[in-house]
C-alpha positions as CSV (number, residue, x, y, z in Angstrom):
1,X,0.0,0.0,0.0
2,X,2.6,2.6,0.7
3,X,4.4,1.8,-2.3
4,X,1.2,2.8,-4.4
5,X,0.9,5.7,-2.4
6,X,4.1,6.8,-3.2
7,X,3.7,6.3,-6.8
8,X,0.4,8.7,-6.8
9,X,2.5,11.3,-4.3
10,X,5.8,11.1,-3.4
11,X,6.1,11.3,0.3
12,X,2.9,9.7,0.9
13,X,3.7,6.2,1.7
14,X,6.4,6.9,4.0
15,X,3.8,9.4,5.7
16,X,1.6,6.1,5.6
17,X,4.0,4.0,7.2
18,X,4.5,6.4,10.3
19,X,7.4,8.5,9.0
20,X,5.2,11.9,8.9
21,X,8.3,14.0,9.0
22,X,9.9,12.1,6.2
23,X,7.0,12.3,3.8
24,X,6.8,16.0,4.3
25,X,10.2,16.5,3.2
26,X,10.2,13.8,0.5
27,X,7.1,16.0,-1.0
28,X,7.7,19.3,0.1
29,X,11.6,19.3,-0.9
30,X,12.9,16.1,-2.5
31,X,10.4,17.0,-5.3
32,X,11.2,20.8,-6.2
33,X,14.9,19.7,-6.3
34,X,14.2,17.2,-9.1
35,X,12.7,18.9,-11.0
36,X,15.0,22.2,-10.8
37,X,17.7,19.8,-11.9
38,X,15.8,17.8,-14.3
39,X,15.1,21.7,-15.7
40,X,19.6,22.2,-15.1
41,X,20.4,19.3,-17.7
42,X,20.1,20.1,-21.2
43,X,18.6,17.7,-24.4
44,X,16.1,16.2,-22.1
45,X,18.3,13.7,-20.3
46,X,17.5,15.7,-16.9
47,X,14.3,14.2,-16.9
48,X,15.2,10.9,-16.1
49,X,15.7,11.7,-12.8
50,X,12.1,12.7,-12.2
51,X,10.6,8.9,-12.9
52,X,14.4,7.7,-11.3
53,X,13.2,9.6,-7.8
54,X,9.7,9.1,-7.5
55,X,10.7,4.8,-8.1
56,X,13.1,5.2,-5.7
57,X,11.1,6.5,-3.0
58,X,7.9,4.2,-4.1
59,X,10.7,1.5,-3.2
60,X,11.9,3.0,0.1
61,X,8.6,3.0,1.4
62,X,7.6,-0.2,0.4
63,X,11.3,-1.5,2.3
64,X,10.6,0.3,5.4
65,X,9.3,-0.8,8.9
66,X,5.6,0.2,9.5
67,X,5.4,2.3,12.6
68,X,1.7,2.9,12.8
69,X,1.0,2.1,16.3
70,X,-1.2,-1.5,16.7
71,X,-0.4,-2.0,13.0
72,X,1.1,-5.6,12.5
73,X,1.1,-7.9,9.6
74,X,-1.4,-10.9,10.4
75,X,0.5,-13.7,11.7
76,X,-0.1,-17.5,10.6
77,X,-2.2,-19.5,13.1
């Protein structure tokens, strides 16, 4: 689930997941620094780190421990 989050907003699976703090600055500053150097690199190549960041935060929120209080995986009987 957070990984799908983080694929519609950065920052929003890891805000999921407990890391509120984390998520706001994923969104709120990870994201205008992409894109000002995806805008710095000339012939179009800068853009490859737009769909290269948001991946890699999708996958660092689907790695990370959930630290939503009470919220635990089910376990097999």
């Amino acid at each position: 689930m957070a990984a799908v989050l983080s694929l519609a907003l950065p920052g929003a699976g890891h805000y999921f997941k407990g890391y509120r703090l984390m998520g706001w600055l994923l969104l709120l500053v990870g994201v205008p620094v992409v894109v000002v150097f995806a805008f710095a690199f000339t012939m179009f190549f800068g853009w490859f780190l737009v769909p290269t960041y948001w991946g890699a935060v999708a996958a660092d929120a689907y790695i990370r421990k959930d630290l939503r209080p009470g919220f635990l995986p089910a376990q097999p009987a």
